[in-house]
C-alpha atoms as one frame of an Amber mdcrd trajectory, in Angstrom:
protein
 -16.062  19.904  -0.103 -18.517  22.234   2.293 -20.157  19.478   4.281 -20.753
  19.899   7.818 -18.539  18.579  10.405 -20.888  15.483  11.056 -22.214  12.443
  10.098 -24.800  10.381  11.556 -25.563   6.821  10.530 -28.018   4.167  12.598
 -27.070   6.384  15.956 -23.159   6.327  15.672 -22.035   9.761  15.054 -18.811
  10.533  13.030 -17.423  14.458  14.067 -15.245  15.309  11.463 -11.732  16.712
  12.444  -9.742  17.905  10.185  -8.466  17.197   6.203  -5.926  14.951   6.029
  -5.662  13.829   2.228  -7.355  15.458  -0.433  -7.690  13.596  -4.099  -9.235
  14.638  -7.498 -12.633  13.396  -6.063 -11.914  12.852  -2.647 -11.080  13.933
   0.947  -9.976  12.142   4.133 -10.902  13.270   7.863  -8.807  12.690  10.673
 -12.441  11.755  12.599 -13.932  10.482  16.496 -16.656   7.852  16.153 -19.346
   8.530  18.819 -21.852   5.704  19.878 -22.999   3.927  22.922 -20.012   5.247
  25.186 -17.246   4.096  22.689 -14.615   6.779  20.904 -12.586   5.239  18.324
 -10.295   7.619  15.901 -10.664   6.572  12.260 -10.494   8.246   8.892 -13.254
   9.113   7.044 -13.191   9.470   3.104 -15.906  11.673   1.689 -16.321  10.880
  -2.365 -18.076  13.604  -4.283 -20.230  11.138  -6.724 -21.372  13.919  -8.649
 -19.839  14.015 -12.270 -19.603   9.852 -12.035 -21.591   7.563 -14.014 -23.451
   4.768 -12.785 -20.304   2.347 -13.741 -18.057   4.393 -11.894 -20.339   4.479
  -8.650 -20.631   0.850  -8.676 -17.234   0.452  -8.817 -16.312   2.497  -5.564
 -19.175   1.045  -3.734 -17.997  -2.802  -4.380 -14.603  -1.916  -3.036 -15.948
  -0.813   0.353 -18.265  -3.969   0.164 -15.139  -6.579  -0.502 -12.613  -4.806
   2.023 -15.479  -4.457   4.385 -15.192  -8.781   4.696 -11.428  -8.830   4.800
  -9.807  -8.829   8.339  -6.270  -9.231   8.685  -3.470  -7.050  10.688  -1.989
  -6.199   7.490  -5.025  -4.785   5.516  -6.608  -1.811   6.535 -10.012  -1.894
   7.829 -13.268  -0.794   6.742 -15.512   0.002  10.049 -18.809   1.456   7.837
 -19.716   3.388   4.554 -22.650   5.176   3.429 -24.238   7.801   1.380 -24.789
  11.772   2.292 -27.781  12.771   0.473 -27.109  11.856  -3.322 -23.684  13.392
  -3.466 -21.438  12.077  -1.184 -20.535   8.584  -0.907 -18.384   8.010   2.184
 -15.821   5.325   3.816 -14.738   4.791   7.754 -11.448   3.523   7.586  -9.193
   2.533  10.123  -6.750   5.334  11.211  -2.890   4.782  10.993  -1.016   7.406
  12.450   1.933   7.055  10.282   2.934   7.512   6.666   2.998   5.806   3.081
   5.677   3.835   2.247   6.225   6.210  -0.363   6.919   8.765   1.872   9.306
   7.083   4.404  11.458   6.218   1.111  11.654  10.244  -0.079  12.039  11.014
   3.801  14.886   8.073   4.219  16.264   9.838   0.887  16.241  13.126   2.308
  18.018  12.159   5.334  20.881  10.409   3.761  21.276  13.925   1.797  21.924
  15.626   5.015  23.504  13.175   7.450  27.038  14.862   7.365  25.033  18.068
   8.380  23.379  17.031  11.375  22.280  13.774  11.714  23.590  10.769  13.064
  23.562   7.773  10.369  20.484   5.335  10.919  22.113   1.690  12.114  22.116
  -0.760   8.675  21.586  -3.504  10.998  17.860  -1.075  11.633  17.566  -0.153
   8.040  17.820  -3.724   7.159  15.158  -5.700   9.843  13.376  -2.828   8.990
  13.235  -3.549   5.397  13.000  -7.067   6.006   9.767  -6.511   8.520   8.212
  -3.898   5.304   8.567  -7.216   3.001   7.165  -9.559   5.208   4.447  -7.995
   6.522   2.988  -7.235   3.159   3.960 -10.517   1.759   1.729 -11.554   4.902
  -1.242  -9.339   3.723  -0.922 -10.251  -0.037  -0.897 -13.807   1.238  -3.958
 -13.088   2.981  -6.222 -11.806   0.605  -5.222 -13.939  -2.065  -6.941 -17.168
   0.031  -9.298 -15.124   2.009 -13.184 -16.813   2.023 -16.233 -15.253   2.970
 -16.755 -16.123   6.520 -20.307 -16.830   6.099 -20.307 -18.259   2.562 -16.618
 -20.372   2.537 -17.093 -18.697  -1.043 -13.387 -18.141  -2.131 -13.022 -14.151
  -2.470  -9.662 -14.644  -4.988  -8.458 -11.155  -4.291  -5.980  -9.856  -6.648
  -4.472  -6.591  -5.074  -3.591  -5.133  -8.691  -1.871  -1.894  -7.898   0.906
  -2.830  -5.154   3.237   0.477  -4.815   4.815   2.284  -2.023   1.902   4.797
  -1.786  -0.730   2.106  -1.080   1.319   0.649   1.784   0.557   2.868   4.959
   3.206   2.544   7.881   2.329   3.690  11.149   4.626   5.177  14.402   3.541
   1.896  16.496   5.206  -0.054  13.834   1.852  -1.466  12.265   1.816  -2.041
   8.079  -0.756  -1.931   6.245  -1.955  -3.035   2.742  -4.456  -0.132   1.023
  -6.318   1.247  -1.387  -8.204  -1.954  -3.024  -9.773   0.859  -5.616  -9.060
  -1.591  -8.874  -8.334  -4.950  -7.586 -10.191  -8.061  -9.143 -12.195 -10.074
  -7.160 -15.053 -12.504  -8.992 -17.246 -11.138  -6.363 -16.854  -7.612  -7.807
 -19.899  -6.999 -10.264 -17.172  -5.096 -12.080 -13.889  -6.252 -13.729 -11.632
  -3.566 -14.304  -8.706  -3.418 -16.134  -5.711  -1.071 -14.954  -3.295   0.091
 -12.468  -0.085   1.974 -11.987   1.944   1.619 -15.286   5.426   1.669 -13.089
   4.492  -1.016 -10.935   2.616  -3.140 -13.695   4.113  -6.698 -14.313   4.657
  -7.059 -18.500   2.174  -9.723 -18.935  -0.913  -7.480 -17.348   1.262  -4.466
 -20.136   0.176  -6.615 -23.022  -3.189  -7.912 -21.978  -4.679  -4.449 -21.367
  -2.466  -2.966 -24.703  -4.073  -6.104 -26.526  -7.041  -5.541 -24.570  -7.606
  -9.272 -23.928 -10.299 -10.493 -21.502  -7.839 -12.363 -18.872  -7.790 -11.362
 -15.091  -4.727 -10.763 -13.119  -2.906 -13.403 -11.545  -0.985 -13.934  -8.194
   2.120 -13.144 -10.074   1.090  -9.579 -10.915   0.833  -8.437  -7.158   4.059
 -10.573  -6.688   6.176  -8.336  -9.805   4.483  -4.807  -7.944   6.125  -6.570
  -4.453   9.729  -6.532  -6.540   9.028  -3.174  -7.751   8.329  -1.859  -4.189
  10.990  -4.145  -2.324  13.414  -2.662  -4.968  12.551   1.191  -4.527  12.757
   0.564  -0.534  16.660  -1.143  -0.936  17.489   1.795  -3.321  15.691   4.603
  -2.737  15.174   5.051  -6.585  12.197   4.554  -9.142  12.695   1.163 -11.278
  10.279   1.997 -14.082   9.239   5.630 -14.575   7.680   7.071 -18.263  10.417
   8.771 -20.115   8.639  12.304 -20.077   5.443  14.128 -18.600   2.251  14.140
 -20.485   2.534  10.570 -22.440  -0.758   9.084 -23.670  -1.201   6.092 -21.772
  -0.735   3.298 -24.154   2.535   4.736 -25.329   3.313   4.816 -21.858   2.547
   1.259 -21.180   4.430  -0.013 -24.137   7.692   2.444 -22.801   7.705   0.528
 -19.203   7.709  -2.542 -21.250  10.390  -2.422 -22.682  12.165  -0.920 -19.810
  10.797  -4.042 -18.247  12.723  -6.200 -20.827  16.243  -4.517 -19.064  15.883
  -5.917 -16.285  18.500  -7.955 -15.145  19.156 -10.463 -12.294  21.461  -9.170
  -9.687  20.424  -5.249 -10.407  19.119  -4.227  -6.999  22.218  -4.479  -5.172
  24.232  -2.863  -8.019  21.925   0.019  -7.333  22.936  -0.210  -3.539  25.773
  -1.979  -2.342  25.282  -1.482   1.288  21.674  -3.132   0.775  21.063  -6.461
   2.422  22.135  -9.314  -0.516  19.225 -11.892   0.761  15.902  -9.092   0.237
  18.139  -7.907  -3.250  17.500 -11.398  -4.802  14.314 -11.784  -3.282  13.251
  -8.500  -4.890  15.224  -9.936  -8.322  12.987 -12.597  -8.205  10.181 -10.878
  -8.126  10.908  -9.150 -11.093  11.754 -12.027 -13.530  10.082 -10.764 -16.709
   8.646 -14.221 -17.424   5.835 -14.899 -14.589   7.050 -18.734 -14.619  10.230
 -17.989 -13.118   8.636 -15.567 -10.557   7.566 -16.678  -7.196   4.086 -18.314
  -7.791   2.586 -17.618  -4.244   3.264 -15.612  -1.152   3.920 -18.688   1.182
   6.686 -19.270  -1.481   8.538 -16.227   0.013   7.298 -16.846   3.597   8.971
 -20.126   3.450  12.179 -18.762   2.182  12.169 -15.662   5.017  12.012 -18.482
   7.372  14.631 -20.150   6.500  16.706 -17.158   6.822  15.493 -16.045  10.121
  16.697 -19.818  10.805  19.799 -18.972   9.838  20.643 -16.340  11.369  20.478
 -13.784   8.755  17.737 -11.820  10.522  16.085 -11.555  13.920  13.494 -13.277
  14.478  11.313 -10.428  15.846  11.285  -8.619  12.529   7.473  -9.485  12.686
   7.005  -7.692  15.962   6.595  -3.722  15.283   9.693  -2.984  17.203  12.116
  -2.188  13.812   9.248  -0.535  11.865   8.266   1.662  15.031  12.576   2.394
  15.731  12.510   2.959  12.257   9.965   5.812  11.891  11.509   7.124  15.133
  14.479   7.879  13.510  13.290   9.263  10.038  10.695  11.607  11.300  10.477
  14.405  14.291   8.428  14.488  17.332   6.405  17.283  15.840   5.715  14.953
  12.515   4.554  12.080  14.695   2.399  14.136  17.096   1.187  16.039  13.547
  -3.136  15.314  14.861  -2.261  16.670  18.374  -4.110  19.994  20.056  -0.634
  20.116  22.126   1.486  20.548  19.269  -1.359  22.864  17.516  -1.244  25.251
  20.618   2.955  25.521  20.314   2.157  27.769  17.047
């Protein structure tokens, strides 16, 4: 995108840093916000709206407008939005210096691979609190904006996350999580319903209502089966549900993870990995009951059963505190990696 390197909007200034995501339609500044003496650090994402319809416009712009009422420490902030001119429609975001979950999982995998070169195994006692604060905290933020109500209003904002994977959970070097990337999620508030998400994370139900293309609207227990998938992939370090080869049309697709879906069987994630802690294996089994009755029905439902373990002993009870996450990243990635934005490590090359 050739835009210049600043934005103005009702006298705050955004100067743009540098590109730190790009997408099909979309890049993401590393950014300082400059107004009335204040500097914050947040990312910016710049959408080119130029070869979108009017549905598709509408669609980006009511995301920014439900996140934008959401507040919670595990969902990431939306400070502003805006257009540039008739092009550009863009998105302050709260920064997290950190990664996806998606990429701690390949970077945990690629560590493994070489930890009879030269490294020094990663504790299991971390590896587990850490896995157990990565379930909890997003279990928190699913809770969260499944109940949230406009502050104003007390309207009920029934926000159904609708594409829970490792990639839209962002992990940063302080330890914080956070939920992302509300793109398709279903809200009544939304002026438009959409229908989709990530066929390897989608639970079999929401597979035959959008093959059958029935009117219904995703439930609680959708984002709960995309939980399972991603508490699964972070115990094992492997894909659960992946289409058998490159290029499939999409509803062939669908109906492929489907039936993969109908493999699944109780007691499968710690098959996959022995070493992984038994207590997050069943609650990921759980979550991935085929039939949505014998899922959990709510967050609070696993809350209440993480507390009981704490309770007894099974974890520590500061897995809520960002010490494991932040010990965690520590260990997976180097100090050039976490100092990746800083001039000092730009002026070593």
């Amino acid at each position: 995108m050739n835009l210049k390197n600043r934005i103005i909007q009702n006298n705050v200034e955004y100067e743009l840093i540098q590109v730190i995501g790009k997408g099909a339609f979309a890049d993401v500044h590393l950014a300082i916000r400059r107004g009335f003496g204040l500097d914050r650090y947040v990312a910016i994402k710049i959408i080119d709206m130029s070869m979108m319809g009017e549905k598709h416009r509408t669609v980006i712009m009511d995301e920014a407008k439900l996140v934008g009422k959401l507040s919670h420490p595990n969902i990431l902030h939306i400070y502003d939005c805006g257009m540039l001119g008739d092009q550009y429609f863009f998105i302050v975001l709260e920064l997290v210096n950190g990664f996806s979950l998606k990429d701690l999982i390949q970077e945990h995998t690629n560590k493994v691979m070489t930890i009879l070169k030269d490294h020094n195994p990663i504790p299991l006692s971390l590896m587990k609190n850490a896995a157990a604060s990565i379930l909890i905290n997003t279990t928190l933020g699913l809770n969260y904006i499944h109940k949230a109500e406009d502050l104003l209003t007390g309207k009920k904002m029934q926000v159904i996350h609708n594409d829970l994977k490792p990639g839209n959970i962002l992990i940063g070097f302080d330890g914080s999580l956070k939920v992302s990337d509300f793109g398709i999620s279903y809200s009544p508030l939304r002026s438009v319903k959409l229908k989709g998400g990530s066929p390897a994370y989608m639970a079999p139900e929401w597979i035959q209502s959008l093959l059958k293309k029935k009117k219904d609207r995703p439930k609680v227990t959708v984002d709960i089966f995309g939980l399972g998938v991603t508490l699964y992939e972070t115990l094992t370090d492997h894909r659960l549900f992946k289409a058998p080869r490159p290029g499939m049309e999409r509803n062939e697709m669908l109906t492929a993870i489907y039936e993969q879906i109908k493999e699944v069987r109780p007691g499968q994630t710690l098959k996959k990995n022995p070493a992984a802690d038994k207590n997050l294996c069943a609650i990921a089994d759980r979550c991935l009951e085929f039939n949505p009755a014998n899922r959990y029905q709510n967050c609070v439902e696993i809350i209440e059963e993480f507390d009981k373990a704490v309770e007894n002993g099974l974890y520590q009870p500061g897995c809520l505190d960002r010490r494991f996450l932040s010990e965690y990243m520590a260990s997976l990635y180097s100090e050039d990696q976490i100092h990746r934005y800083s001039a000092k490590r730009k002026n070593r090359k």
